[in-house]
Chimera marker file (.cmm) of the C-alpha trace (Angstrom):
<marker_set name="trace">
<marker id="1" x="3.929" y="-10.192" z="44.043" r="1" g="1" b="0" radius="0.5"/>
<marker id="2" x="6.167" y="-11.521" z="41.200" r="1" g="1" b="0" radius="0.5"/>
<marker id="3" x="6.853" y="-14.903" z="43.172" r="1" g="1" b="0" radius="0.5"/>
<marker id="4" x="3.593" y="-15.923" z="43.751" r="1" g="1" b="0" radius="0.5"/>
<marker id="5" x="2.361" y="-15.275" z="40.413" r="1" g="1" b="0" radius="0.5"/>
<marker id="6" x="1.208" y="-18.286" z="37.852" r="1" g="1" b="0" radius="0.5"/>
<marker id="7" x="4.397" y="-19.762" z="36.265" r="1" g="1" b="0" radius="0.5"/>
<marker id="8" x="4.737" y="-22.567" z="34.075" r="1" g="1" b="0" radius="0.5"/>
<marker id="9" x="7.468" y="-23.955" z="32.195" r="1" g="1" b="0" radius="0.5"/>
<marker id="10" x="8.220" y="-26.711" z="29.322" r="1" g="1" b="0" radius="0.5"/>
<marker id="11" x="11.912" y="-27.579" z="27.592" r="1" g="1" b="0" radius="0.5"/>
<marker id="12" x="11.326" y="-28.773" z="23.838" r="1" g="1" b="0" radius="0.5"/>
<marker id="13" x="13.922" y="-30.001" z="20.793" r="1" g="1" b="0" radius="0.5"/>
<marker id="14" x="12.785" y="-26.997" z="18.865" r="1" g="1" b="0" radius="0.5"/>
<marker id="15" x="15.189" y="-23.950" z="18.471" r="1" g="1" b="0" radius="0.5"/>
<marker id="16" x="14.018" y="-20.522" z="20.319" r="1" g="1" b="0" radius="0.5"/>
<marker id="17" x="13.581" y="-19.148" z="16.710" r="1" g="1" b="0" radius="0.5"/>
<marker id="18" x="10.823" y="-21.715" z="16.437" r="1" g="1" b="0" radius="0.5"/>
<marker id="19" x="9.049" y="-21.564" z="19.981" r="1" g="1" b="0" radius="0.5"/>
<marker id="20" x="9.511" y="-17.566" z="19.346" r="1" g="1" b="0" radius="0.5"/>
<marker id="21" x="7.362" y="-17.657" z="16.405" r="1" g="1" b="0" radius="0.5"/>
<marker id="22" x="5.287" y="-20.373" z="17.739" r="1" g="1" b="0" radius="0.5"/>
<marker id="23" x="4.015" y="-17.808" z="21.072" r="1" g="1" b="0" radius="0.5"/>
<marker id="24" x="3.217" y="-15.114" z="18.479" r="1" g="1" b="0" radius="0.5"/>
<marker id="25" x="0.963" y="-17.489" z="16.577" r="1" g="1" b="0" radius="0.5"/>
<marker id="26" x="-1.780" y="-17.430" z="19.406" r="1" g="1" b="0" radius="0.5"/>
<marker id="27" x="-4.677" y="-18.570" z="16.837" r="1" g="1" b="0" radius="0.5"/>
<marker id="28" x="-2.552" y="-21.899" z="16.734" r="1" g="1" b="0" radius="0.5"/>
<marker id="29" x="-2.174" y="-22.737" z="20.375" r="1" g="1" b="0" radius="0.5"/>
<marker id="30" x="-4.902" y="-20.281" z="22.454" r="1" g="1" b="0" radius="0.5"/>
<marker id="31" x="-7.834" y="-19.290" z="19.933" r="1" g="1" b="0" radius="0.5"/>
<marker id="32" x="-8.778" y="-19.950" z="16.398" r="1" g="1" b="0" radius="0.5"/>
<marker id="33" x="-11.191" y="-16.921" z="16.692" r="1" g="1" b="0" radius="0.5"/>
<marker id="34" x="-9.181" y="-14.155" z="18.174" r="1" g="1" b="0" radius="0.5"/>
<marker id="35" x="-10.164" y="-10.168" z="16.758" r="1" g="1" b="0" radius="0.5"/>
<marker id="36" x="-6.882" y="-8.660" z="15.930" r="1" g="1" b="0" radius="0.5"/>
<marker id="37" x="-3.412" y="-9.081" z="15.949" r="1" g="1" b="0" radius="0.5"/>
<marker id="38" x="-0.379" y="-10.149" z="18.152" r="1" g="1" b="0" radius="0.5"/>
<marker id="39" x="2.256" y="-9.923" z="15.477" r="1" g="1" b="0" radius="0.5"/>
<marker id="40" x="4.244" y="-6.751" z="16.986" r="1" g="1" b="0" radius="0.5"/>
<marker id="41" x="4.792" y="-4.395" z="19.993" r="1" g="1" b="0" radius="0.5"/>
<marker id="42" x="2.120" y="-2.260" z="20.492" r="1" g="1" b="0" radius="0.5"/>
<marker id="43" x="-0.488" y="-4.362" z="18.174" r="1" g="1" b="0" radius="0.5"/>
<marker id="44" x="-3.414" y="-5.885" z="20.580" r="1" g="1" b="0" radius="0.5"/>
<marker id="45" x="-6.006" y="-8.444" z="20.532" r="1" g="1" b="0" radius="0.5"/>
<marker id="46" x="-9.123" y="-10.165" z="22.128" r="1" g="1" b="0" radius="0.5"/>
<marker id="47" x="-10.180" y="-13.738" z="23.133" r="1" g="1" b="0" radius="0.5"/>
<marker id="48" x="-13.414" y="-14.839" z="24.653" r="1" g="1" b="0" radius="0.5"/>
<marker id="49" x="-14.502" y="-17.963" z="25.441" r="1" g="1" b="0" radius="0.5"/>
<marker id="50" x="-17.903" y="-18.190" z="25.184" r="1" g="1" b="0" radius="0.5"/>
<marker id="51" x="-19.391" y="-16.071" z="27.769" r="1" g="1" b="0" radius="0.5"/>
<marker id="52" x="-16.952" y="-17.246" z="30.647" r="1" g="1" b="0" radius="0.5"/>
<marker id="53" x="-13.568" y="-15.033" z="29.610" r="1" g="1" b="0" radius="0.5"/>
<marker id="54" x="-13.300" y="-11.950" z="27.682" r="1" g="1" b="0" radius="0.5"/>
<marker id="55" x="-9.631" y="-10.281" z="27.732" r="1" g="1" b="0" radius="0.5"/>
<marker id="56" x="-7.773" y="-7.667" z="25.524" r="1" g="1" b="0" radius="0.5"/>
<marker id="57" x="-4.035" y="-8.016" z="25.293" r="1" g="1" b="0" radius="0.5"/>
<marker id="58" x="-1.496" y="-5.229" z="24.263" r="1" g="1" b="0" radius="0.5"/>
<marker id="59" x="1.972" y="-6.616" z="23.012" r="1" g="1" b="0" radius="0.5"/>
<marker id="60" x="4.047" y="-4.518" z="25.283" r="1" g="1" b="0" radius="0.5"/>
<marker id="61" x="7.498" y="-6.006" z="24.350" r="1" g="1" b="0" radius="0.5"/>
<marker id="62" x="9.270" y="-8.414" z="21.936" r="1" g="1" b="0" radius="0.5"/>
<marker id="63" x="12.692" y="-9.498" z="21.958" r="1" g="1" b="0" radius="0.5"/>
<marker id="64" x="12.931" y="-11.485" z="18.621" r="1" g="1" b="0" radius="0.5"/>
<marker id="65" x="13.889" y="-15.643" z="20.313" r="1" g="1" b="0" radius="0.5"/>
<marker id="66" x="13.968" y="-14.360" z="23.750" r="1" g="1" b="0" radius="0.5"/>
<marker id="67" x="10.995" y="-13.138" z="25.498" r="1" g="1" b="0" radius="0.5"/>
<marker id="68" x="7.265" y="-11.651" z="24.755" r="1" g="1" b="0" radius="0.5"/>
<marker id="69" x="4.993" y="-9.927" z="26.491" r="1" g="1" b="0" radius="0.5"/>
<marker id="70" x="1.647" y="-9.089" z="26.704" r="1" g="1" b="0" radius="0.5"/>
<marker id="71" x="0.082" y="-6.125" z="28.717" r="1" g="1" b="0" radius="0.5"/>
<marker id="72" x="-4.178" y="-7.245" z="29.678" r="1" g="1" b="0" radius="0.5"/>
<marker id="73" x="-5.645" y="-3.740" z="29.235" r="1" g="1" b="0" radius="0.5"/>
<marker id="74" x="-9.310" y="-5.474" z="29.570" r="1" g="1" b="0" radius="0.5"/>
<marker id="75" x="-10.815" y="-8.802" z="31.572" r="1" g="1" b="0" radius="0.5"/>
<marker id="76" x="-14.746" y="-9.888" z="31.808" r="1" g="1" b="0" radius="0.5"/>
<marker id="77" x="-15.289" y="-12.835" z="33.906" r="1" g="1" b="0" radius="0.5"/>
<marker id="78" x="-19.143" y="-12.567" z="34.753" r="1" g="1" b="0" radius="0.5"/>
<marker id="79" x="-19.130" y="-15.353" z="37.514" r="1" g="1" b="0" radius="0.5"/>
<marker id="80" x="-16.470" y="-13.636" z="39.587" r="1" g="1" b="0" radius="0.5"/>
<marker id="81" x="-17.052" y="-10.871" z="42.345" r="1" g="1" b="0" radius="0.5"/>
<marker id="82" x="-14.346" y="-9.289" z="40.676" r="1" g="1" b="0" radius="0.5"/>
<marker id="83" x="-14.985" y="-9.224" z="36.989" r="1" g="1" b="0" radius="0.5"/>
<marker id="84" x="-11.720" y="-7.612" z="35.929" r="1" g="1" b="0" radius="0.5"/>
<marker id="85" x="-9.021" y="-9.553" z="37.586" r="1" g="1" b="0" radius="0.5"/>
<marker id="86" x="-6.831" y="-9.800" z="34.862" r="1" g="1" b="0" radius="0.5"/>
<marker id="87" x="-7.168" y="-5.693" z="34.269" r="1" g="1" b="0" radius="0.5"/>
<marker id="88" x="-3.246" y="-4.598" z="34.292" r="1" g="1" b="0" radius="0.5"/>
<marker id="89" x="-1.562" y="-8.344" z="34.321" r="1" g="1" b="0" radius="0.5"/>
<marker id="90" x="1.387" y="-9.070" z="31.995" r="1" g="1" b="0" radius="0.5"/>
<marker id="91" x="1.734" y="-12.068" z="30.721" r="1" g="1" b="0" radius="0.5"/>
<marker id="92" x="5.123" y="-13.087" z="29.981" r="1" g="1" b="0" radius="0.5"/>
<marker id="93" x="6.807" y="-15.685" z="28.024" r="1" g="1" b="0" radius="0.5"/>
<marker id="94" x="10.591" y="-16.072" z="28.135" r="1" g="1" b="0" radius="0.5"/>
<marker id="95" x="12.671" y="-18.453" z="26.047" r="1" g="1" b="0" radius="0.5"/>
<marker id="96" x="16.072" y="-20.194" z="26.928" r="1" g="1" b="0" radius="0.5"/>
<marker id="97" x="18.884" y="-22.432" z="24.958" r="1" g="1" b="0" radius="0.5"/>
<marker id="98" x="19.694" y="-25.030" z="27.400" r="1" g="1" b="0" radius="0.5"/>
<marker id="99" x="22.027" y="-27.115" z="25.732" r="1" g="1" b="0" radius="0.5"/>
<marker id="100" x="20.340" y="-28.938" z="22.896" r="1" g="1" b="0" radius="0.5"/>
<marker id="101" x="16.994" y="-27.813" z="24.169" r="1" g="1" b="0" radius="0.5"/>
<marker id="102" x="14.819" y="-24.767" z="24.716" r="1" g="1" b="0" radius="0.5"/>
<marker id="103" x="12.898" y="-23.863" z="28.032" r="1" g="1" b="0" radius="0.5"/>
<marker id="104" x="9.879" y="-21.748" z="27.592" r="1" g="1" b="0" radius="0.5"/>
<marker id="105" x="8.479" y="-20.261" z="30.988" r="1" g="1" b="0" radius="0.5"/>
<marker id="106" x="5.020" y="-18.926" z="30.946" r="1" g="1" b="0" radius="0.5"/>
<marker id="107" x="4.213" y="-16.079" z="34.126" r="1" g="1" b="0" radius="0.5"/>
<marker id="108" x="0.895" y="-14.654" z="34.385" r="1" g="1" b="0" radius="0.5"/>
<marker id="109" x="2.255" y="-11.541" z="36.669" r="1" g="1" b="0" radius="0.5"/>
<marker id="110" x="-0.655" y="-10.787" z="38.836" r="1" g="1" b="0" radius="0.5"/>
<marker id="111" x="-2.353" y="-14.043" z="39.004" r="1" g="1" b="0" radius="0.5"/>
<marker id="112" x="-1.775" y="-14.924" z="42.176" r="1" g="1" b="0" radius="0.5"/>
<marker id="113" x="-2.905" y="-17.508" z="44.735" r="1" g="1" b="0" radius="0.5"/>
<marker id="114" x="-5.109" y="-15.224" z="46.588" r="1" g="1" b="0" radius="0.5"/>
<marker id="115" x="-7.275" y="-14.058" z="43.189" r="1" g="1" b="0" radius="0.5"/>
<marker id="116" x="-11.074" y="-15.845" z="43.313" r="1" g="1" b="0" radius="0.5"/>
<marker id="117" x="-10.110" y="-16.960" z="39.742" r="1" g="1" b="0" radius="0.5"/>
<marker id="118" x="-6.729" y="-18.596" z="40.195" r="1" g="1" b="0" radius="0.5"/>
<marker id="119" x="-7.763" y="-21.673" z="40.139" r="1" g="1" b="0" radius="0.5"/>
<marker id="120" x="-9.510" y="-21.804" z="37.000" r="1" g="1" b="0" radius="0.5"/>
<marker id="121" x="-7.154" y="-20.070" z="35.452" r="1" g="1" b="0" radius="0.5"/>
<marker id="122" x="-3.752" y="-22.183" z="36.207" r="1" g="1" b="0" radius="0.5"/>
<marker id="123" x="-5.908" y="-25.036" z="34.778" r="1" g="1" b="0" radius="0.5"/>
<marker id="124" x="-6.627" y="-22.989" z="31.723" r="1" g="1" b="0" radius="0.5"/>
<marker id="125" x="-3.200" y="-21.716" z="30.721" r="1" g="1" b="0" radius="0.5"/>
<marker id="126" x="-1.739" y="-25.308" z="31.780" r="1" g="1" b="0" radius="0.5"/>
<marker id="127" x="-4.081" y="-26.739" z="28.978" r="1" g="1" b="0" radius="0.5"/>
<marker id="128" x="-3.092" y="-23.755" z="26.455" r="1" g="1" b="0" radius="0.5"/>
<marker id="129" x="0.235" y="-23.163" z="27.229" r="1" g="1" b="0" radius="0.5"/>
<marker id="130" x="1.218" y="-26.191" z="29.007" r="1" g="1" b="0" radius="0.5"/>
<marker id="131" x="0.016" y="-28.687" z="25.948" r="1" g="1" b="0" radius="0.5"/>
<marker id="132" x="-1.348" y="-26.647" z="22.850" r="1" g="1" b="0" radius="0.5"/>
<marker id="133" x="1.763" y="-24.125" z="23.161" r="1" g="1" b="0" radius="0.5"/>
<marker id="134" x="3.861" y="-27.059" z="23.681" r="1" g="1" b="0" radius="0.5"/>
<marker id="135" x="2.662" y="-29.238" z="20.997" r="1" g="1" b="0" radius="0.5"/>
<marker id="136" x="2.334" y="-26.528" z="18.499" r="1" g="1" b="0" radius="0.5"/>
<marker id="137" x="6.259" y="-25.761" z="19.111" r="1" g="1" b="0" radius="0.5"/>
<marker id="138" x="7.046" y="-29.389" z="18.988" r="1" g="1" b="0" radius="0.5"/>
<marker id="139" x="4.412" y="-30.505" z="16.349" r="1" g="1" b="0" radius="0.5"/>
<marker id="140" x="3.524" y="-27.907" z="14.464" r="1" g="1" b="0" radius="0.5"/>
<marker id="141" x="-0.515" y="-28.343" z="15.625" r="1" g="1" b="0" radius="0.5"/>
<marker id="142" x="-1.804" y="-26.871" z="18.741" r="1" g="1" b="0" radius="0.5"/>
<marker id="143" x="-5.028" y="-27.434" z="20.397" r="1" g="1" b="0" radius="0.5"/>
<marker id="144" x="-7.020" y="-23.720" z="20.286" r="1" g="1" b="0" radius="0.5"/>
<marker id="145" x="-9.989" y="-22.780" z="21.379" r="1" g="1" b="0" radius="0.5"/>
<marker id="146" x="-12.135" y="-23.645" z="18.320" r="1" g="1" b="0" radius="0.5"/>
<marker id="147" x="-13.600" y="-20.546" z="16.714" r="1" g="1" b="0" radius="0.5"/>
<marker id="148" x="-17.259" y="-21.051" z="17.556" r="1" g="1" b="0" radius="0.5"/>
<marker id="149" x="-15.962" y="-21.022" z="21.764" r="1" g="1" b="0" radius="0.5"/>
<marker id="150" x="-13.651" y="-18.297" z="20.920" r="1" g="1" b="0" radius="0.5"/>
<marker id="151" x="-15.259" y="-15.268" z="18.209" r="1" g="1" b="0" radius="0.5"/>
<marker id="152" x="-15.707" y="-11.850" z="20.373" r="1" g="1" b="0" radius="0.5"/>
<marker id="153" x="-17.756" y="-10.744" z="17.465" r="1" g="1" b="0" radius="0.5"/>
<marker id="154" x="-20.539" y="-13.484" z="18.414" r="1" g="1" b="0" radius="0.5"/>
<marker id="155" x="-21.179" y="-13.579" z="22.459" r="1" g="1" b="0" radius="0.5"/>
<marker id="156" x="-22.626" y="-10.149" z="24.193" r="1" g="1" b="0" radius="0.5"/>
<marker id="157" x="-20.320" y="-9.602" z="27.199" r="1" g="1" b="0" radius="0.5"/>
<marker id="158" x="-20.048" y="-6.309" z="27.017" r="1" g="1" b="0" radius="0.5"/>
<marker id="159" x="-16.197" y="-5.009" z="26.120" r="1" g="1" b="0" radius="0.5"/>
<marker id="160" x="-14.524" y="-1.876" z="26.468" r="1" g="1" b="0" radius="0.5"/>
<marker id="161" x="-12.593" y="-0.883" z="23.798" r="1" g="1" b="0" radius="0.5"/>
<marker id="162" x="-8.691" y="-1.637" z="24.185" r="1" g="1" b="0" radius="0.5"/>
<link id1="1" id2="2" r="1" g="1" b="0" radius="0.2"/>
<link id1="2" id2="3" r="1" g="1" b="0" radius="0.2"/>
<link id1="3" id2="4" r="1" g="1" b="0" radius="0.2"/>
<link id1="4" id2="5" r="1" g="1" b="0" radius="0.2"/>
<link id1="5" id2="6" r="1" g="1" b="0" radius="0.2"/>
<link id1="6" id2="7" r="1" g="1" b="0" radius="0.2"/>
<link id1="7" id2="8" r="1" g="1" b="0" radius="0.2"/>
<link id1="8" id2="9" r="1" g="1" b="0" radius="0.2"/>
<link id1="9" id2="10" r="1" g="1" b="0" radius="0.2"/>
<link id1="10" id2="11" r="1" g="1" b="0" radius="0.2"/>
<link id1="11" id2="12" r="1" g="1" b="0" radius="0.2"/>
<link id1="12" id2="13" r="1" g="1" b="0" radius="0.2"/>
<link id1="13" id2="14" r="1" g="1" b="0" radius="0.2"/>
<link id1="14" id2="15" r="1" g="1" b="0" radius="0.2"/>
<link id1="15" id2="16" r="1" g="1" b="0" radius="0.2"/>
<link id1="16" id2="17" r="1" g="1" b="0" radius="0.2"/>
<link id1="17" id2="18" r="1" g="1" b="0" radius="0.2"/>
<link id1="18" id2="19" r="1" g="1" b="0" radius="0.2"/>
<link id1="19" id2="20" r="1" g="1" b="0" radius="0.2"/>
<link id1="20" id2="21" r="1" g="1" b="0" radius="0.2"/>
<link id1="21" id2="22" r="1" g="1" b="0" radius="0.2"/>
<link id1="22" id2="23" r="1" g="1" b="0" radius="0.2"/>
<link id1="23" id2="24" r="1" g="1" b="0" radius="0.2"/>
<link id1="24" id2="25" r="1" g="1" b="0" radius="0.2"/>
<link id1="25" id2="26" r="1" g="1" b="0" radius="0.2"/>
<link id1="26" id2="27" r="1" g="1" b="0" radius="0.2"/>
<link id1="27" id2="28" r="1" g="1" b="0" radius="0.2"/>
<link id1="28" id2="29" r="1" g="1" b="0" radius="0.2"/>
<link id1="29" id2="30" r="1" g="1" b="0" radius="0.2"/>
<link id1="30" id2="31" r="1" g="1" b="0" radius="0.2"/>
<link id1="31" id2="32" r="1" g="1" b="0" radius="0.2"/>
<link id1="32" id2="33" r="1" g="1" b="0" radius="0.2"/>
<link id1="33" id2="34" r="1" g="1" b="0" radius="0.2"/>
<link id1="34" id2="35" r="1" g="1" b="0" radius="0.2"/>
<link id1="35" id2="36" r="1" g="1" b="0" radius="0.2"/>
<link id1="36" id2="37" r="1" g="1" b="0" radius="0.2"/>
<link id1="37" id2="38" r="1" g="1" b="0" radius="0.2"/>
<link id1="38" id2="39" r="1" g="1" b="0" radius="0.2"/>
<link id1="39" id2="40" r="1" g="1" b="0" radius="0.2"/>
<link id1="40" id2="41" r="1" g="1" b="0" radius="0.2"/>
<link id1="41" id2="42" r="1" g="1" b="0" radius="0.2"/>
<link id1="42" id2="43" r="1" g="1" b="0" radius="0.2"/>
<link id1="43" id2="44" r="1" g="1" b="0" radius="0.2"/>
<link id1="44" id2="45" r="1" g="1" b="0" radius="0.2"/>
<link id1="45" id2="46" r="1" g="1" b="0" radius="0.2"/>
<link id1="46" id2="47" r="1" g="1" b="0" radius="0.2"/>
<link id1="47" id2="48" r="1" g="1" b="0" radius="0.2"/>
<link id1="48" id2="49" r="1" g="1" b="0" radius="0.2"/>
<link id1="49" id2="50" r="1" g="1" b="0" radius="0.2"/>
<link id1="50" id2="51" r="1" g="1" b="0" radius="0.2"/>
<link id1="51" id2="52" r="1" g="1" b="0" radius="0.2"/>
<link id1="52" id2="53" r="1" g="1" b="0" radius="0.2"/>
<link id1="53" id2="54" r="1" g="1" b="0" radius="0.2"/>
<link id1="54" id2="55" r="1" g="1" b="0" radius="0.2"/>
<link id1="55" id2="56" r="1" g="1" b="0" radius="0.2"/>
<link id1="56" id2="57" r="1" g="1" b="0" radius="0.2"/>
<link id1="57" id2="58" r="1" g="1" b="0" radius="0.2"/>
<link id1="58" id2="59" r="1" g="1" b="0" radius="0.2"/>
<link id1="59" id2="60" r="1" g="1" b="0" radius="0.2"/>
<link id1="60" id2="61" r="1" g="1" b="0" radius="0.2"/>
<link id1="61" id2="62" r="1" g="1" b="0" radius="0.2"/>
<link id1="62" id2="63" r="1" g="1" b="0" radius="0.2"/>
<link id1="63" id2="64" r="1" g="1" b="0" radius="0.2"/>
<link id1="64" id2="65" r="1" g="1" b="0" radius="0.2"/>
<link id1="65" id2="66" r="1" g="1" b="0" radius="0.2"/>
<link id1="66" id2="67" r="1" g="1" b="0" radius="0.2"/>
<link id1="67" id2="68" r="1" g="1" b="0" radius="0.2"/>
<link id1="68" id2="69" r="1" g="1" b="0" radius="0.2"/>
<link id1="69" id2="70" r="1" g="1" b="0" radius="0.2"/>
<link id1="70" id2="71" r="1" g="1" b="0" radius="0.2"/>
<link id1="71" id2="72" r="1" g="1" b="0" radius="0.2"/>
<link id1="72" id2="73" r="1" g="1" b="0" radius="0.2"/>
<link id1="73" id2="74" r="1" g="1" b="0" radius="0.2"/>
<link id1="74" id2="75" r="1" g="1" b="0" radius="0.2"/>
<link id1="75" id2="76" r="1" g="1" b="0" radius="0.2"/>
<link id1="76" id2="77" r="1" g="1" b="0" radius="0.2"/>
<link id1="77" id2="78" r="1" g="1" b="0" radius="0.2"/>
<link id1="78" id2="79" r="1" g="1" b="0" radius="0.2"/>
<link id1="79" id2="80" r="1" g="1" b="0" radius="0.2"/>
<link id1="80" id2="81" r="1" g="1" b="0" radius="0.2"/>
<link id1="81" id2="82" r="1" g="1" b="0" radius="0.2"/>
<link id1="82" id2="83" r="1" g="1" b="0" radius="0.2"/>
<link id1="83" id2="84" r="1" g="1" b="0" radius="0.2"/>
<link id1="84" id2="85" r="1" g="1" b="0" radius="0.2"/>
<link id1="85" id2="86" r="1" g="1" b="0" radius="0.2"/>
<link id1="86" id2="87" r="1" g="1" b="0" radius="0.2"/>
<link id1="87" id2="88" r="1" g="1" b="0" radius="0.2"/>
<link id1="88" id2="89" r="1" g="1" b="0" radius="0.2"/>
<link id1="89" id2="90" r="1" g="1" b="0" radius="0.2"/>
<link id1="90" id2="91" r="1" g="1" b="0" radius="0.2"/>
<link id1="91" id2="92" r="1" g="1" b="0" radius="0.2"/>
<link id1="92" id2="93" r="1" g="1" b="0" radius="0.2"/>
<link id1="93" id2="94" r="1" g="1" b="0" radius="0.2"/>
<link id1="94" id2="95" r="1" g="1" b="0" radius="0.2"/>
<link id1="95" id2="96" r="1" g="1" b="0" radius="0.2"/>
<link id1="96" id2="97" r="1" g="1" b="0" radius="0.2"/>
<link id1="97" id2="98" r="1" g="1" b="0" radius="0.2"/>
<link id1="98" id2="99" r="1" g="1" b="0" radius="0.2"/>
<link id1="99" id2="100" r="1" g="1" b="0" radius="0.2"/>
<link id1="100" id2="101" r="1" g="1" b="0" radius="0.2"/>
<link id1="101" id2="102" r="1" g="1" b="0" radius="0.2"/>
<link id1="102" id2="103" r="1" g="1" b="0" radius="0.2"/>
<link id1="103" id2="104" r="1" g="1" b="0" radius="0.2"/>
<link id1="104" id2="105" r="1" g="1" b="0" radius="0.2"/>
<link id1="105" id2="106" r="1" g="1" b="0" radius="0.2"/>
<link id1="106" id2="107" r="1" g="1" b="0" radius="0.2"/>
<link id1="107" id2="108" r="1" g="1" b="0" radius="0.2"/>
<link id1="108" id2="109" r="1" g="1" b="0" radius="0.2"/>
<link id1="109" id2="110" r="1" g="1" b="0" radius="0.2"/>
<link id1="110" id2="111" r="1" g="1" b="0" radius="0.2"/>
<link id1="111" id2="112" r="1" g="1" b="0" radius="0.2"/>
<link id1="112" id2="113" r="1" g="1" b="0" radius="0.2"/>
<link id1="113" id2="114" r="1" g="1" b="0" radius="0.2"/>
<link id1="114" id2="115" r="1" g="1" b="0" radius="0.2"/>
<link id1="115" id2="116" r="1" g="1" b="0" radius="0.2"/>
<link id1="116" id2="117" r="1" g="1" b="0" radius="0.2"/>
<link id1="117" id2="118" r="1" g="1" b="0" radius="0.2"/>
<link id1="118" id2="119" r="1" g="1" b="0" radius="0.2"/>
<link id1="119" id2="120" r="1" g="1" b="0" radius="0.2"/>
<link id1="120" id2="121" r="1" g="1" b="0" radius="0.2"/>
<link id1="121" id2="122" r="1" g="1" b="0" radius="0.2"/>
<link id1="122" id2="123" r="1" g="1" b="0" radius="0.2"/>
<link id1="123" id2="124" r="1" g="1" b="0" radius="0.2"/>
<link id1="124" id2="125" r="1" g="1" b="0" radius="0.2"/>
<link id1="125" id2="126" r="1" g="1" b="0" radius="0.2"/>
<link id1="126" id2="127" r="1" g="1" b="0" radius="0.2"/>
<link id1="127" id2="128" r="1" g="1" b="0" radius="0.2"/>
<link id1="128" id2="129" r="1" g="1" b="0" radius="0.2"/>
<link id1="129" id2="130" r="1" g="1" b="0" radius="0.2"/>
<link id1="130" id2="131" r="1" g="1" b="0" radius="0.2"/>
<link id1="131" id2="132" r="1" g="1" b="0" radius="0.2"/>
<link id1="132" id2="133" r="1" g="1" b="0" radius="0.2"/>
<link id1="133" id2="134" r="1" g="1" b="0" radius="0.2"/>
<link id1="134" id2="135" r="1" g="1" b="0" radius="0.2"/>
<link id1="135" id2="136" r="1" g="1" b="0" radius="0.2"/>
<link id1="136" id2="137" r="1" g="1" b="0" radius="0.2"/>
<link id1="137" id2="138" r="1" g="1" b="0" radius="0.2"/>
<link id1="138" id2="139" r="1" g="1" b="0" radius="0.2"/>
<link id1="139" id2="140" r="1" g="1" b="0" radius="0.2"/>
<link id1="140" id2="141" r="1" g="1" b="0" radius="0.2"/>
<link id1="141" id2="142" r="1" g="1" b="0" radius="0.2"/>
<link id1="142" id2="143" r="1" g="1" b="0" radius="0.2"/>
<link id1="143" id2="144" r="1" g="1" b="0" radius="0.2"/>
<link id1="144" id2="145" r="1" g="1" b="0" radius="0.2"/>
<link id1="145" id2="146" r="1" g="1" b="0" radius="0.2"/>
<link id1="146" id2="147" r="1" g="1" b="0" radius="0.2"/>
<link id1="147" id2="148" r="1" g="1" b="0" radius="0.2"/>
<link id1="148" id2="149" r="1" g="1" b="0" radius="0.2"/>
<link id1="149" id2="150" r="1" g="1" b="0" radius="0.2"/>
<link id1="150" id2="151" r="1" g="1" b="0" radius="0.2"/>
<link id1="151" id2="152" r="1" g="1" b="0" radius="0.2"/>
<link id1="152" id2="153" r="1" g="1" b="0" radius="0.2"/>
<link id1="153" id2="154" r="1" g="1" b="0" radius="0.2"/>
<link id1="154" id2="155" r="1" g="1" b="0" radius="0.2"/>
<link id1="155" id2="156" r="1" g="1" b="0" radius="0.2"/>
<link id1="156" id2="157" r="1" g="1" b="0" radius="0.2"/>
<link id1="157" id2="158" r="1" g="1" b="0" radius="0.2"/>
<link id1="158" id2="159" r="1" g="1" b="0" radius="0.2"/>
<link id1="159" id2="160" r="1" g="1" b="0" radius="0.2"/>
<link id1="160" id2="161" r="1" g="1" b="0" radius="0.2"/>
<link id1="161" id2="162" r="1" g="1" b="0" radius="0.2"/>
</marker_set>
């Protein structure tokens, strides 16, 4: 299932150091108004988008300039037959020196081709990760989700707790 899950990737002039701490700043590149935190293993968070996405994310590893991942422990997406697609994806991002650049890959594991939401989705994390991610690392600015589209505390999809 690995090789037909979602992967993207980018190279940038920025160190890993610098893409590293980019990824864990996910208010600058996915959501200005994500609940909770992303800034170590075992901390976890939640972005909605209106009421069109809801997901909790654990941070189930970090290997400081190398690799993070996050573990969905929660997915709402009301205009699917399956609501909770995402329920028990990682999402991984893995970063590389090559040469005088750095490659970042992006894999959604579990998001695969066959998923009613694939679609929508690789569209979605190629915006976020694919330019916003990118920029941020490159730029400093990213492109989020602005924090009226993106505040769990204001839409009602209902949400377990994570």
């Amino acid at each position: 299932m690995r090789n037909q899950s979602l992967k993207l990737s980018f190279t940038v002039d920025q160190s890993p150091k610098e893409a590293f701490k980019a990824i864990n700043n996910v208010r600058g590149w996915w959501a200005d108004g994500l609940v909770g935190t992303s800034d170590r293993v075992g901390a976890s968070f939640t972005y909605q988008h209106k009421d069109v996405h809801l997901s909790t994310q654990k941070v189930a590893e970090m290997v400081p300039n190398k690799k993070v991942v996050w573990h969905v422990s929660y997915s709402q997406f009301p205009f699917f037959k399956n609501k909770s697609e995402w329920d028990d994806t990682e999402i991984v991002f893995e970063i590389e020196k090559r040469g005088d650049k750095t490659e970042v890959t992006f894999t959604h594991v579990g998001l695969v081709p066959t998923l009613e939401c694939f679609e929508d989705c690789k569209s979605g994390w190629g915006y976020f990760f694919g330019d916003s991610l990118r920029h941020l690392i490159a730029t400093g600015k990213g492109s989020p989700d602005p924090k009226e589209h993106a505040d769990s505390r204001k839409y009602p999809i209902s949400r377990q707790a994570g």
